[in-house]
N, C-alpha and C positions, 0 to 999 in steps of 0.2 A: 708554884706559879708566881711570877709576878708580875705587880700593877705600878703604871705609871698616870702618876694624875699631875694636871698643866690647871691649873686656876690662874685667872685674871681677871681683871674687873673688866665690867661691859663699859663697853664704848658708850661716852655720853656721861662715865662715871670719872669725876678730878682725880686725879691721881698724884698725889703731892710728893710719892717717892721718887716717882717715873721723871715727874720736873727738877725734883734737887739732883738727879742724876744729869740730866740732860743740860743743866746750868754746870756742874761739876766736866761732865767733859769738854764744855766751853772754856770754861775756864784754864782747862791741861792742855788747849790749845788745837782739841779735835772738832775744830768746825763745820757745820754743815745738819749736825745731828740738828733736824726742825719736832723731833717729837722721842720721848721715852714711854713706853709704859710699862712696870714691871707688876711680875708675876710670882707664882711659885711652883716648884714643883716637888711633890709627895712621891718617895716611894716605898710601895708596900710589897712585903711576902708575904705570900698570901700559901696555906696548907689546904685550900679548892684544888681541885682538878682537872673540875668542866668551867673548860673554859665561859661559857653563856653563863653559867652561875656565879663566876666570879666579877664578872664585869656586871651584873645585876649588884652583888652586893656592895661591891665599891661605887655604884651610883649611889645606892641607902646610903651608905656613910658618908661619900659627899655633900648630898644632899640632907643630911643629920648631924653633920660636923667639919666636915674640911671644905667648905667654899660656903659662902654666907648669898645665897641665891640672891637674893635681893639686888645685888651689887657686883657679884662676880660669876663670870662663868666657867665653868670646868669641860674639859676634855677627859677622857679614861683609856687607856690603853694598857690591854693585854699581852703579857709576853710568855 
């Protein structure tokens, strides 16, 4: 089975890669961009089978190592 995780910081939170991009594609002359925010995306094989089970455990690990809740938030999708 596998998992797709989308992490991003919450709105409200600077993002200081999301603006060196958004000044970078200013600069290469693609104007108009008024805002970046960048993210990331995780993914995982996962040897689960039930599906409910595997998307439980990839919230534990999220929420115990690949998104720092405070600051970002995650999405989990099963496939």
């Amino acid at each position: 089975m596998k998992a797709v995780v989308h992490v991003m910081l919450k709105q409200g939170v600077l993002d200081p890669q999301g603006e060196a991009v958004r000044h970078a594609l200013g600069a290469l002359g693609f104007g108009g961009v008024e805002g970046v925010r960048q993210g990331k995306v995780i993914e995982l094989d996962l040897a689960e089978t039930d599906r409910d089970a595997a998307e439980a455990t990839v919230r534990e690990m999220c929420e115990k190592l690949l998104a720092n809740t405070v600051i970002e938030s995650f999405r989990v999708e099963i496939a």
